[in-house]
C-alpha positions as CSV (number, residue, x, y, z in Angstrom):
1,X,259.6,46.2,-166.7
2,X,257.8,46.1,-163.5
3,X,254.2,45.9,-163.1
4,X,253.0,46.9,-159.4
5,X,249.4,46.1,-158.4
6,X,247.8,47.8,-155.5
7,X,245.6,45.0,-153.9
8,X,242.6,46.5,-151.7
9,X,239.8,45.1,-149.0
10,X,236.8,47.3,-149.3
11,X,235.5,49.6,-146.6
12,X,233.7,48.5,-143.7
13,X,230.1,47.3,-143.8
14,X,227.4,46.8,-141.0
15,X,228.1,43.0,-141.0
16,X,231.7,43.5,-141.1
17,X,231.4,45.4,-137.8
18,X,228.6,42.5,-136.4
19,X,231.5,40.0,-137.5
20,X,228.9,38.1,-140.1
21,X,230.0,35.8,-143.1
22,X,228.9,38.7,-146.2
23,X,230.2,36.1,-149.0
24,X,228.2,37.1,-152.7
25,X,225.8,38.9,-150.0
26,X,225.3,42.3,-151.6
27,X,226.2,44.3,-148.7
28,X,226.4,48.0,-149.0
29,X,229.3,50.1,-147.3
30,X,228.2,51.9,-144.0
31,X,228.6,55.6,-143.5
32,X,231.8,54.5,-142.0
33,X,232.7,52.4,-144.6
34,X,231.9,55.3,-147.3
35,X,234.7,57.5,-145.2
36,X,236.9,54.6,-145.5
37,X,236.8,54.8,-148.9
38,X,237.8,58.3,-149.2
39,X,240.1,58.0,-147.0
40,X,241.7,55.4,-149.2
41,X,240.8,57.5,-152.2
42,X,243.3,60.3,-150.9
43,X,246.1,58.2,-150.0
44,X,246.2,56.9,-153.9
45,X,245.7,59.8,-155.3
46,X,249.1,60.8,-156.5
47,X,249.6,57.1,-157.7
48,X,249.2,56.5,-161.9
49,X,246.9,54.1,-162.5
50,X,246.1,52.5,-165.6
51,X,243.0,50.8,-164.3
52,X,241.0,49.8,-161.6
53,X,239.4,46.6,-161.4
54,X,236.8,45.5,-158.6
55,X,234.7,42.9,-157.2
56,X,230.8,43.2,-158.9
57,X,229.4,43.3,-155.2
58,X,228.7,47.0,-154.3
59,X,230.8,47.6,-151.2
60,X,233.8,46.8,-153.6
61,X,232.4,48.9,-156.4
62,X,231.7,51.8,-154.4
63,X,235.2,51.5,-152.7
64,X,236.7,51.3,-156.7
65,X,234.7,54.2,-157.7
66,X,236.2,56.8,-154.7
67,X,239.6,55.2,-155.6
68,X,239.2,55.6,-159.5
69,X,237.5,59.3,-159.4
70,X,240.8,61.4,-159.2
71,X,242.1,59.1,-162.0
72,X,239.4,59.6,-164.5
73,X,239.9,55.8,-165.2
74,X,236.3,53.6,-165.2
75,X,236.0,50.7,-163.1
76,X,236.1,47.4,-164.4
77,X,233.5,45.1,-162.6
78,X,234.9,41.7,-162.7
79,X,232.9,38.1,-160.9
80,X,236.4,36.6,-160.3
81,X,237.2,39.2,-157.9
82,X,233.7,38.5,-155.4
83,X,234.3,36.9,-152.1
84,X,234.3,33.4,-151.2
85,X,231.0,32.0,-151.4
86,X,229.7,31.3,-148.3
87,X,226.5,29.4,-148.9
88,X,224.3,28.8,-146.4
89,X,226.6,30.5,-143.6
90,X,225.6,34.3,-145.6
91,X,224.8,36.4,-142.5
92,X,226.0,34.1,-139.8
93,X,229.0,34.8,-137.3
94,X,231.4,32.1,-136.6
95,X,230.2,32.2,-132.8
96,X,226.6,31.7,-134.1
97,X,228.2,28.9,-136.2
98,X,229.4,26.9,-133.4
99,X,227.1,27.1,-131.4
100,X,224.1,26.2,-134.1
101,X,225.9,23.7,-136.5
102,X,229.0,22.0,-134.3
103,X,229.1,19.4,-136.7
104,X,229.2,21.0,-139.6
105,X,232.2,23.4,-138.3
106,X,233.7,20.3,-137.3
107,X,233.8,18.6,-140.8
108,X,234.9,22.0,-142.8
109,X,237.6,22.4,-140.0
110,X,239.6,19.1,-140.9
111,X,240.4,20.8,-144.4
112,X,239.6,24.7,-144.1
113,X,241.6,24.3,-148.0
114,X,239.6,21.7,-149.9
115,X,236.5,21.5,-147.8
116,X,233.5,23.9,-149.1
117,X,231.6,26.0,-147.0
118,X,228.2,24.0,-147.2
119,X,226.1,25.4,-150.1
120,X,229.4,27.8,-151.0
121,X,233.1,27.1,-151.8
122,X,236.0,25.9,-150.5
123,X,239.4,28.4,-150.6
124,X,241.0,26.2,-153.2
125,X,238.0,27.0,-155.6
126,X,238.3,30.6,-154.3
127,X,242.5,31.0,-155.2
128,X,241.7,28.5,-158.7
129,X,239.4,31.3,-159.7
130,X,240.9,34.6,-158.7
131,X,245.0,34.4,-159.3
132,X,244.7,33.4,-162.8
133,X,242.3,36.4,-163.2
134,X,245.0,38.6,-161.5
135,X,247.9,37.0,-163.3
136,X,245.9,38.2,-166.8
137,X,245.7,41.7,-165.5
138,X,248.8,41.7,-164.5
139,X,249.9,40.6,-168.2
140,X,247.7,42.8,-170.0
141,X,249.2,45.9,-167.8
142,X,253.4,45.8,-168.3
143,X,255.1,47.9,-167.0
144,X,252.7,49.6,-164.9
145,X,250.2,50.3,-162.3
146,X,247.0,49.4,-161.3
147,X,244.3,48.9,-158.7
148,X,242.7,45.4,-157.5
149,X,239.3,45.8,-155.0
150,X,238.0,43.2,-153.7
151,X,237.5,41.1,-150.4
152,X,239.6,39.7,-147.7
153,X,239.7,36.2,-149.0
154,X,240.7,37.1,-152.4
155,X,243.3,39.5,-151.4
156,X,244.6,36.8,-149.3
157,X,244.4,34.2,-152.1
158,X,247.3,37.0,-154.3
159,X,249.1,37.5,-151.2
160,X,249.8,33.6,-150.3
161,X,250.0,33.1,-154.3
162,X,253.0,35.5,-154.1
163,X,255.0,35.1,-151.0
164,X,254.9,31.1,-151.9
165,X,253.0,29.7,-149.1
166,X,250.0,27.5,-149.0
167,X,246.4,28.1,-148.5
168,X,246.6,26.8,-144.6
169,X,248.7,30.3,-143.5
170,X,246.6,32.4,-144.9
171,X,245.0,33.1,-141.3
172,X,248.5,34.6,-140.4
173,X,247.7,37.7,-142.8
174,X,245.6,40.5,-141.2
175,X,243.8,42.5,-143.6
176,X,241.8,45.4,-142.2
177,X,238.5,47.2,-144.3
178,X,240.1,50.0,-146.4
179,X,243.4,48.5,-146.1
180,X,246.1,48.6,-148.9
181,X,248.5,46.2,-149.6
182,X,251.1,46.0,-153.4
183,X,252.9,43.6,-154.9
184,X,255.2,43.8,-157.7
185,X,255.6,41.3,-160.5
186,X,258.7,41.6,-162.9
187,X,259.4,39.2,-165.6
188,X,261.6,36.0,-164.8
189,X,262.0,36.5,-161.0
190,X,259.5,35.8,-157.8
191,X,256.9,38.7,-157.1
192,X,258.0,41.1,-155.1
193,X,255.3,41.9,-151.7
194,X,256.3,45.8,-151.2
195,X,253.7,46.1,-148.2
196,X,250.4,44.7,-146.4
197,X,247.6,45.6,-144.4
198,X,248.7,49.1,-144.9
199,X,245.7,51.4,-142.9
200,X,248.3,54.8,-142.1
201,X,245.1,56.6,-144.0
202,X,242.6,55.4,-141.9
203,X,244.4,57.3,-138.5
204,X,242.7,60.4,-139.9
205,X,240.0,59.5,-139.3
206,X,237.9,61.3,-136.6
């Protein structure tokens, strides 16, 4: 009795492509986003899902709803699933960050685990709210499928929760907008990572 979770980053947004901290920022998708999205949509089509749960911020929701249309499953909102909150660095590259607040990057840099983003939250907060919220889904779907979208710190929070590392290597995990990534849980033995960063569907796009 395996359950298999499809774990997604939603598609691209204009501050994605400028490389600026979105956090709880509602950010829509961009047009190129949106053809993410479909994109992605396509490539799980053929998959059974028994739900799909998102983020509350709209570039997740709009992602979830492409994914969950061929499905005729609704889309579970869920605040868990949001980004890290970012606080006062919300539309702020990391460039722009060292060079206007030194310091401050400084001080979160000793501890990029325990240490919150002034004003936001720190990626221990971020992992102590969004596994346990997986681990629930995962229990209330055996045996199954279903689909997780929500944002690259999240995502990365499942992944490091599964492969058994600590917060510290999460920067080794590349996670691409629109990208797909599953992991299989089976009771009494370690999850199982099938795949990550999986963007094949996105080459189609011209």
């Amino acid at each position: 009795m395996a359950t298999r979770v499809f774990l997604v980053r939603h598609g691209e947004t204009e501050w994605n492509a400028a490389r600026r901290y979105q956090g709880h920022h509602d950010v829509p998708l961009s047009p190129a986003g949106e053809r993410q999205a479909e994109r992605l949509a396509l490539r799980l089509a053929r998959e059974k899902f028994a739900a799909v749960y998102t983020s509350d911020l709209s570039r997740a929701v709009a992602t979830a709803r492409a994914i969950a249309r061929p499905h005729g499953v609704p889309v579970v909102q869920l605040r868990e699933l949001r980004e890290i909150d970012v606080g006062e660095w919300e539309g702020m590259s990391f460039d722009e960050l060292q060079r206007t607040r030194p310091a401050e990057v400084a001080r979160w840099l000793e501890d990029t685990v325990n240490n919150p983003i002034p004003g936001g939250e720190s990626y221990a907060s971020l992992r102590d709210r969004v596994v346990p919220k997986v681990m629930e889904l995962v229990r209330t779907h055996p045996d199954a499928s279903f689909c997780v979208v929500s944002h690259a710190g999240p995502v990365k929070m499942v992944l490091c929760d599964a492969l058994g590392i600590t917060l510290e290597f999460r920067h080794r995990i590349d996670l691409a907008n629109a990208s797909l990534c599953a992991v299989e849980y089976s009771p009494g033995r370690a999850p199982r990572v099938l795949f990550m960063n999986d963007t094949c569907h996105l080459h189609l796009l011209t």
